[in-house]
N, C-alpha and C positions, 0 to 999 in steps of 0.2 A: 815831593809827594804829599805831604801833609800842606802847603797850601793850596793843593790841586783839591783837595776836600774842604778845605774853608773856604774854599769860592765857590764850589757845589753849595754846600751850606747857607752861603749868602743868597746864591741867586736861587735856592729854592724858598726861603724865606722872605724873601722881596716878589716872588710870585704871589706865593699865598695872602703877603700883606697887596698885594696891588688887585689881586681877582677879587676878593672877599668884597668890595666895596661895590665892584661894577657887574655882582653875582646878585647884590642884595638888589641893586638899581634894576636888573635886567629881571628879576623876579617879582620885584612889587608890578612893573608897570608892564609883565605879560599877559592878565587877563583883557587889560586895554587893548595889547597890541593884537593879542589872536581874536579878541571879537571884532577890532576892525577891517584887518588884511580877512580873515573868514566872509563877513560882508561884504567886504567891493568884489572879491574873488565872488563871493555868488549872485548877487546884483549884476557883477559884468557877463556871468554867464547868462543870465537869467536875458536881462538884457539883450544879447545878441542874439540871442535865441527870438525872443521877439520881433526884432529887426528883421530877422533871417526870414522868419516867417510870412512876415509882413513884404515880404521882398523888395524892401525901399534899396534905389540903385545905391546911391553914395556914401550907404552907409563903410564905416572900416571894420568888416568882421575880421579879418583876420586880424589884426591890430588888437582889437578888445578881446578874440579869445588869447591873446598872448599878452595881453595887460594883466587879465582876469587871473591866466594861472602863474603870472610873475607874483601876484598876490601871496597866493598859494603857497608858491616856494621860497618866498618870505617869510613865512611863518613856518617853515620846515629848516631853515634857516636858523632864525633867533632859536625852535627849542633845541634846536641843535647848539647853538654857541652856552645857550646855557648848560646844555648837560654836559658838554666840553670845560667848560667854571665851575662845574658841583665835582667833577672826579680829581 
């Protein structure tokens, strides 16, 4: 029983020493990463929309609006894995 709790102990102590590093990495370089998947996601919207407009045949809309909101949920993603590392 009592090393059934020094192993809880350990591997919640080897958690916190292993997130804490990939918490501070994935925090410094989230302004980067949501102003860039935010841009292609509206550029690709943006984009298609123009195309669409423009009624060019060959264009791939359906493809770039599904590029565009992979973007999106990209970045619904990482702030997600972060606040999943912050609790």
């Amino acid at each position: 029983m009592r090393s059934e709790g020094c192993l809880r102990t350990i591997a919640r102590w080897t958690w916190h020493l292993g997130r804490l590093p990939v918490l501070m990495l994935l925090v410094i370089l989230e302004p980067v990463i949501a102003l860039a998947c935010s841009a292609l996601a509206l550029l690709g919207v943006l984009t298609t929309l123009f195309f669409a407009l423009l009624q060019v045949r060959h264009f791939p809309t359906a493809t770039m609006l599904v590029i565009s909101v992979s973007f999106a949920a990209i970045l619904v993603l990482y702030e997600g894995l972060i606040r999943l590392l912050s609790d």
